[in-house]
Every structure is written in C-alpha cells, then in structure tokens.
C-alpha positions in Angstrom: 14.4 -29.3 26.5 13.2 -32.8 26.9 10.2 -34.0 25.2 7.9 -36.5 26.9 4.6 -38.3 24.9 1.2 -36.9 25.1 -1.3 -39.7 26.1 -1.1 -42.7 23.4 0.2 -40.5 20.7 3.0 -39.1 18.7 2.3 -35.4 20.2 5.7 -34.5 21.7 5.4 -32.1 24.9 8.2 -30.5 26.1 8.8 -30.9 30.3 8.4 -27.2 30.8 5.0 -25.9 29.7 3.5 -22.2 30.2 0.6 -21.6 32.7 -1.6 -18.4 31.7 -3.7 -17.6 34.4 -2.0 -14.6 35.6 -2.3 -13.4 32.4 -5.6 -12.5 32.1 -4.9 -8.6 32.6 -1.3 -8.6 31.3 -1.0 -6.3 27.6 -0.2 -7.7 24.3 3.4 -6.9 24.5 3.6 -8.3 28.0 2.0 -11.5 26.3 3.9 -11.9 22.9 7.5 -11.5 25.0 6.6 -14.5 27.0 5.1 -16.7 24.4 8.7 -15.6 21.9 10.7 -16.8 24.9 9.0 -19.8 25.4 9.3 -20.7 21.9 13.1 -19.3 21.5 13.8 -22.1 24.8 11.3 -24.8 23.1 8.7 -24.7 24.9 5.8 -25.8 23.3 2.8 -26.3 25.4 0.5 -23.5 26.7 -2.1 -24.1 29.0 -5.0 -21.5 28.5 -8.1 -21.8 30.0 -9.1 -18.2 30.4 -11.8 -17.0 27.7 -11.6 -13.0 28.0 -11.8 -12.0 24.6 -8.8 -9.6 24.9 -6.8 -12.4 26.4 -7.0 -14.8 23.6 -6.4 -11.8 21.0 -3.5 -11.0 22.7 -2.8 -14.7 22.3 -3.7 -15.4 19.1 -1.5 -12.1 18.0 1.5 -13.8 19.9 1.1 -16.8 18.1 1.0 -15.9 14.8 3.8 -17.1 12.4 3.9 -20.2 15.5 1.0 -22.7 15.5 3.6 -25.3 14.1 5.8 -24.6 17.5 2.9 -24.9 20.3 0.8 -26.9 21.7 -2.4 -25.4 22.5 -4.6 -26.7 25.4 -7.6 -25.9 25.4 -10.6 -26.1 28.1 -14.2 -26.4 27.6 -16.6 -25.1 29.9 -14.4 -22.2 30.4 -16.5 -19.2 29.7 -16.5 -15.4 30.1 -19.9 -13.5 30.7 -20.5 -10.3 32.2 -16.6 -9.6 32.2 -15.6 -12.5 34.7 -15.0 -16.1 34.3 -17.4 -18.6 34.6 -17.8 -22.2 34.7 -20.1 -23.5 32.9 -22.2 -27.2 31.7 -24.2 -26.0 28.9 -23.2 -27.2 26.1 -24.4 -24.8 23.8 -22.3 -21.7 25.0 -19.7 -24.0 26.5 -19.4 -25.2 21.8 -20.0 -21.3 21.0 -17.0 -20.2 23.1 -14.7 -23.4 21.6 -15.1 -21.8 18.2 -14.4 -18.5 19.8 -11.4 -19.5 21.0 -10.2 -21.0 17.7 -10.8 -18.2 15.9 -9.0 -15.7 18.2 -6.0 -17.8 18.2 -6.4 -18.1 14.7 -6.7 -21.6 13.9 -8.7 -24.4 13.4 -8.1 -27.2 16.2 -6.2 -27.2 19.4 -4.2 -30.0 20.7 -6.0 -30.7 23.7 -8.9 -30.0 24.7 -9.8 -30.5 28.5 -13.2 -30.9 30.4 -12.8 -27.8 32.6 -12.9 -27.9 36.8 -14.4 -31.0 37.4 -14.0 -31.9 40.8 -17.6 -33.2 42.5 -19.3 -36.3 42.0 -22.5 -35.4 40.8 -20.8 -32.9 38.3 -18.6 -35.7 36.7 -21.8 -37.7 35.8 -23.5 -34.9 34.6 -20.4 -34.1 32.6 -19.8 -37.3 31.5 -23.1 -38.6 31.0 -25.7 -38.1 28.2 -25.8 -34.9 26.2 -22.7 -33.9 28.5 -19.7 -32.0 27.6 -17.7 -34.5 26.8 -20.3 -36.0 24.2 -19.5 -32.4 23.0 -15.7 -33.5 23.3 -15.4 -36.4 21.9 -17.8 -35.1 18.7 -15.1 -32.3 18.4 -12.1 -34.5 18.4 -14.2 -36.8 15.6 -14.5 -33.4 13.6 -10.9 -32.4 13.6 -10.8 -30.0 16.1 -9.2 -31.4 18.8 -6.2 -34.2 19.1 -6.6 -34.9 22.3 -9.3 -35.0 25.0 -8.4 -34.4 29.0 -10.3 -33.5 32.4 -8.7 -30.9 34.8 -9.5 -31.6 38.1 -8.4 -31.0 41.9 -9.7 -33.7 43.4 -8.5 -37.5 43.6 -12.1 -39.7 43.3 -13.5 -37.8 40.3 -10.0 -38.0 38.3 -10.0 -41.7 39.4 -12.9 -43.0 37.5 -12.3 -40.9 34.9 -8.4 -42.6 34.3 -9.6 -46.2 35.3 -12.4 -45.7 33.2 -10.0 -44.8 30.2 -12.4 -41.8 28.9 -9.4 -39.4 28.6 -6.2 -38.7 27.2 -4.8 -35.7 29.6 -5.2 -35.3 32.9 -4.2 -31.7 34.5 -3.8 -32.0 38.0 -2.0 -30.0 40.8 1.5 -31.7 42.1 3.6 -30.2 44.5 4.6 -31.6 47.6 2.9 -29.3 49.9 -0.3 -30.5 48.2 0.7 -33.7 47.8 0.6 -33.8 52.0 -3.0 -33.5 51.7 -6.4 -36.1 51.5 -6.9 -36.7 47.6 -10.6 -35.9 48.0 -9.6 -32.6 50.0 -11.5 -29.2 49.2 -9.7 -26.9 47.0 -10.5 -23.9 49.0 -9.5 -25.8 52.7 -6.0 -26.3 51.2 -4.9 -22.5 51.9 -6.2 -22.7 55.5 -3.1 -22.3 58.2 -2.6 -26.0 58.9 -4.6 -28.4 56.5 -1.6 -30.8 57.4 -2.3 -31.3 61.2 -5.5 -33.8 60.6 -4.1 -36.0 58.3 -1.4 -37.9 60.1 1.7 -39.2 58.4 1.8 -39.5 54.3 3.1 -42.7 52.7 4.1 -42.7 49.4 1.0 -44.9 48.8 -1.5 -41.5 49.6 -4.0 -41.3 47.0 -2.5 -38.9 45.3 0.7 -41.3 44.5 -1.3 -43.8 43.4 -3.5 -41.6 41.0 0.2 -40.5 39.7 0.9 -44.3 39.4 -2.6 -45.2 37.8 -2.2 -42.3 35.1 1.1 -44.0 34.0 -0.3 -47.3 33.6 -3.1 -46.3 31.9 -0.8 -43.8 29.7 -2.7 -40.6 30.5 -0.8 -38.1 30.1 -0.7 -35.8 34.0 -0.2 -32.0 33.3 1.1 -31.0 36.2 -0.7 -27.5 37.6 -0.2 -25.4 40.5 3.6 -27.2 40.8 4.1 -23.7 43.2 1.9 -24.4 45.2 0.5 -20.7 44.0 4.1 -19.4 46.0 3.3 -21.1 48.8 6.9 -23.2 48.7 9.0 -19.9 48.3 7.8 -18.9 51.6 9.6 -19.7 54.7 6.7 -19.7 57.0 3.5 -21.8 54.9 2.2 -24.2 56.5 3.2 -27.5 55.0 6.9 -26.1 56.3 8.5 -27.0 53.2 10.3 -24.6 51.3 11.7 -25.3 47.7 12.8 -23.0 44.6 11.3 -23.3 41.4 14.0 -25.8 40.2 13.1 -28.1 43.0 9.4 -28.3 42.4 9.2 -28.6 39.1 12.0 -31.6 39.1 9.6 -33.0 42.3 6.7 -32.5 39.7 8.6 -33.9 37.0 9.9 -37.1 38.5 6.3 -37.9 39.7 5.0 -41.3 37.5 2.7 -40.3 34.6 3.8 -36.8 34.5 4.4 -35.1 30.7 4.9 -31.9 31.7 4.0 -29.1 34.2 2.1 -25.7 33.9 4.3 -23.5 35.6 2.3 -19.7 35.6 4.5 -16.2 34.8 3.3 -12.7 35.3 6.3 -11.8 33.5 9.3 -13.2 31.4 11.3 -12.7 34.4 9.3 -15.8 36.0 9.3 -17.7 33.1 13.0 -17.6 33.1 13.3 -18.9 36.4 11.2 -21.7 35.4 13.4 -21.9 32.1 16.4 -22.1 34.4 16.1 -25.6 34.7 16.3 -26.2 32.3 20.4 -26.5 32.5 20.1 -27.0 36.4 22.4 -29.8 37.8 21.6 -32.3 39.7 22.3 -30.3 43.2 20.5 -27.6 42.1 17.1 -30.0 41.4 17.6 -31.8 44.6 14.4 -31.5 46.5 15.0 -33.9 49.3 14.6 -31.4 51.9 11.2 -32.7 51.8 11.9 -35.4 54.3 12.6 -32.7 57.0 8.7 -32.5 57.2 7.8 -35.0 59.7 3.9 -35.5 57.9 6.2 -37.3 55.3 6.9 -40.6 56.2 8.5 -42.0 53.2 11.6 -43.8 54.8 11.9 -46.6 52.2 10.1 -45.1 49.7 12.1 -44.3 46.2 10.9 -40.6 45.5 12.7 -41.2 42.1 14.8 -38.5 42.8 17.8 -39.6 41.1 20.7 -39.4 44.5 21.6 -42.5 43.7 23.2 -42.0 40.4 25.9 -42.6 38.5 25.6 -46.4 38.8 29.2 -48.0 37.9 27.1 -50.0 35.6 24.7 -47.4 34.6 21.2 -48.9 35.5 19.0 -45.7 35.4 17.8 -47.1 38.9 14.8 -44.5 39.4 13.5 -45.7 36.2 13.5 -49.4 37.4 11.9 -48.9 40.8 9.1 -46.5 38.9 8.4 -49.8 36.7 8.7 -51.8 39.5 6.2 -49.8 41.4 3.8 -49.6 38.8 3.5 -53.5 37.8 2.9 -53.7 41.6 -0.8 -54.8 40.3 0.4 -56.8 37.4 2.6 -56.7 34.4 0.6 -54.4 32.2 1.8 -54.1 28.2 2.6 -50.6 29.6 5.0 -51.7 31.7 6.7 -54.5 30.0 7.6 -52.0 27.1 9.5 -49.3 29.7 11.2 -52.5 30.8 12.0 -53.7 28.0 13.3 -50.3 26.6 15.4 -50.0 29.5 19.2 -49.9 28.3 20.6 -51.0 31.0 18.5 -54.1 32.8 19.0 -54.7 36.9 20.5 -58.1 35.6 24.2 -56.0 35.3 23.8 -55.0 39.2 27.0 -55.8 40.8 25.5 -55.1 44.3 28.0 -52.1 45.3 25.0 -50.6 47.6 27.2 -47.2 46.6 23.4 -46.0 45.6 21.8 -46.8 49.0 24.8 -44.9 50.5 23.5 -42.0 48.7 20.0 -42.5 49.0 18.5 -39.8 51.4 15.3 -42.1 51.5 16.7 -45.5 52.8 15.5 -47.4 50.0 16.7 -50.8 49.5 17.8 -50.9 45.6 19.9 -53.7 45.5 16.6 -55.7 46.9 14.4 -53.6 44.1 16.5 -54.6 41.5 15.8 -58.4 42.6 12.3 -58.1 42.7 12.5 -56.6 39.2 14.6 -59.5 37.6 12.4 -61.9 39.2 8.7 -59.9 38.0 9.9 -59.5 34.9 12.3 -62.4 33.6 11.8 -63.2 30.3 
C-alpha cells in the first residue's frame, strides 16, 4: 500500500480506501469480512456516510479491536428518519446524529468529518454561513472530535469557493474519466442520461474539473476520490462516454489525477474489494488507462495525463511528477510547489534529451520542452 498525506497534516491515508454505500443492507458478517480484509491489505480509510442505525453497529462491531488501523470519515448532515436517508441542514439533529455515530462505532472522534452533499449555491452559503453546519464543524474539530474538516460535493463552482477559500481540509469528489467528460457545474442526475457527452464539445485537459484537481493540490486539500466507477458504468461496453476500463485502470486514472489522496472505491462484497485490492500489485500494463484517447470528446493531444508511459528514464527523472509541478506553478510558484520541486530526487537539470519518453508517450507531449520550462520556472 502507498500512503499519501491527508490535507496539511501528518494523517497518512492509504491510496485504496473503502466506499460503504452498498452496504447499507449488507449483515454483520458480510460487513466485518470486508473491513478484516481491508485492514489485513492496509487499508485504512473508510468512507461512511450512511446513518441507519444497524449499519453503523454492524460497523462499529467490525471495528472493534481496530480504531488505531482506520481512518474514519465521517459526514454531517447525513441523517436517517423514518427508515431512509436524508439530507439534512439543521444543525441540531445533523450534532444529535454526529454523537450517534460515535457511539455506534464506538469511539470518541473521527478523522474526518465532511459537510455532506453540497452541491447548489444557495445551499453552500446557508451551509457555510452563520449558525451553519460547518460553524457546527469547525466547533467539533475545536472539541476533539474531529481531525479533519471536508465538503463532499458533485459539482465544480460550489467545491471551488470552498478550496479557494481555504475553509476545508478534504474534499470528496467523483473522478473517473467518463465523468470527467462532463461540464463541472453539470447536474448529478443528467449524468446517467444516454448521451450527456454530445453537447459539450471536445475536453481539454484544462476542463473545470482538471483545474479543480489542480487547485486542490495547490491549496493542499486533500481530493477523496468517489464514484472512481463511474457506478459500473466503465465496465460496460456500451455506456455512453464509450470508454471502457477495469477497476485497475480507473482507480490508477483516479490516482494519478493532481491533489488526489485516495479513492472510495464501493464493494457489495469482498470479492469486489479484492478487485480493487488487486492493484494493488498491478504492473504498469495492467494500470495503463490510455485507451481513453480513443474517445474523440477527449482532445488531450499534448496534454501529460501523468500516466507514467514514459518511464524508465535512463536518468531517472520521475517525469510525471515534474510536468504535475510544472502544471500547477502554471499561476505562480506557490510554497506548495517549490517544496515537491525541491523534494524531487532527480531534478530535469540531468535530462540528456534522449526523447526515448516522447517515443512512448501515447499523448504527444513534448517533455524534453517541459523539462525546460521547469529549469527555467524554478532555477534556484
């Protein structure tokens, strides 16, 4: 497992995380064999939104003897009434089903704790505003209960202010390239229709989307990475978007996305999970997801995908790594950015101009000219 950093902190995530919604009506057994496989493969965090009462027993149960291995995520405004899920503003109930929620998973904080479904406007200001929920938030970090504070959200504008704005840690947000072909503001719902591709014309790898991924990373909010299926839609031949990719490749598309810490993957059983677990030890060939550029909506000719077909370098510059910094100091050299440069082991400086890596590039991206503009952004 590799471990990536949770916002500005020492919280260690691993890449592979557990999404629970499928859970909700799965039995205790069901429940404790995925969590004991997660944690016998080290995975550590658990996204669980859901607030049925049985479902966070059965949770609680399976985490018992744990709480030092997992990373619980929390949401708030999450609620269950009447035997269905509901999303909620009041504060009251939205605090009254927090402390449920601790005490059901039997203990006394989580380690992130996320604004739930936030996604319009006029919700985010109400959310974010006076005697909102994250008031409620950021009083229940203060208190202990909470390490971390986060916003999940579908939608590009709302998740924008809330990242430029610096008012969260987290940010869980669906990435898969099938969504990733869409508007950033569009609707959640229209995204399932048979062809929400046709209106939008051709992607550049300057979409909205890429640039919230790009603004997350500079900002060092943490993206959780939801929905990296595209809820099965890329394991089927005839969906719309017309790409079709295994797990392996989405989550490594997911993963190589800037500002992402880890994805959400969700399992009905621990047969799924172990095909997300599988790559865990995938190779390179197996993560490849460049197939991608068979989709004529993607018009990314020249655009590093940070996909890593260039590699090996003779010289060993981790050249994915370098055009993700140069991409993101695009705007300016932020402290951000001069510390990944800096950390890199291997600067451009030792490029011996081979062009062996645009020979394998399936993107036409000109590296030997990246690694230029890098030496020249950032010479010290």
């Amino acid at each position: 497992m590799n471990y990536r950093t949770l916002g500005n902190s020492n919280i260690q995530a691993g890449t592979i995380g557990v999404g629970t919604e499928h859970l909700e009506k799965a039995d205790r057994s069901t429940i404790t064999s995925i969590v004991e496989l997660a944690v016998e493969n080290s995975i550590n965090y658990f996204d669980l939104f859901l607030a049925n009462p049985e479902f966070r027993d059965n949770f609680g149960y399976a985490f018992k003897g744990k709480r030092d291995k997992v990373l619980i995520a929390g949401h708030l405004g999450a609620l269950h009434i009447d035997g269905q899920y509901v999303r909620s503003r009041d504060v009251k109930k939205s605090e009254d089903f927090f402390y449920d929620m601790l005490k059901r998973f039997g203990t006394d904080y989580v380690d992130v704790l996320l604004i739930h479904f936030v996604d319009e406007e006029d919700d985010f200001e109400k959310t974010f505003g006076p005697n909102g929920l994250y008031e409620l938030a950021l009083r229940l970090q203060k208190e202990g209960r909470t390490r971390l504070v986060g916003m999940s959200s579908h939608k590009v504008p709302v998740s924008k202010k809330a990242v430029e704005n610096e008012l969260i840690d987290v940010l869980m947000f669906p990435i898969n390239p099938a969504f990733d072909l869409t508007a950033g503001d569009e609707e959640l719902d229209s995204l399932w229709k048979d062809d929400p591709y046709a209106k939008d014309g051709k992607l550049t790898s300057e979409s909205s989307r890429s640039l919230l991924h790009k603004l997350c990373a500079r900002k060092q909010v943490s993206l959780v990475a939801m929905k990296v299926y595209a809820a099965g839609w890329l394991f089927w031949k005839e969906n719309p978007s017309s790409i079709v990719l295994n797990s392996t490749q989405c989550l490594h598309y997911a993963l190589s996305r800037p500002g992402v810490t880890t994805t959400v993957p969700g399992c009905k059983s621990t047969d799924e999970l172990k095909a997300a677990i599988e790559y865990l030890t995938a190779t390179d060939i197996e993560k490849d997801f460049s197939k991608i550029n068979t989709n004529p909506a993607w018009n990314i000719k020249g655009s590093c995908m940070y996909c890593n077909h260039c590699l090996p370098c003779p010289v060993n510059i981790n050249i994915a790594r370098v055009i993700r910094i140069l991409d993101l100091a695009q705007e300016g050299i932020s402290p951000y950015t001069l510390k990944e440069y800096r950390n890199l082991d291997v600067k451009p400086d030792r490029c011996t101009e081979c062009r062996v890596c645009e020979k394998r590039c399936p993107f036409d991206v000109h590296i030997v000219e990246g690694m230029n503009k890098a030496l020249k952004l950032f010479k010290e």
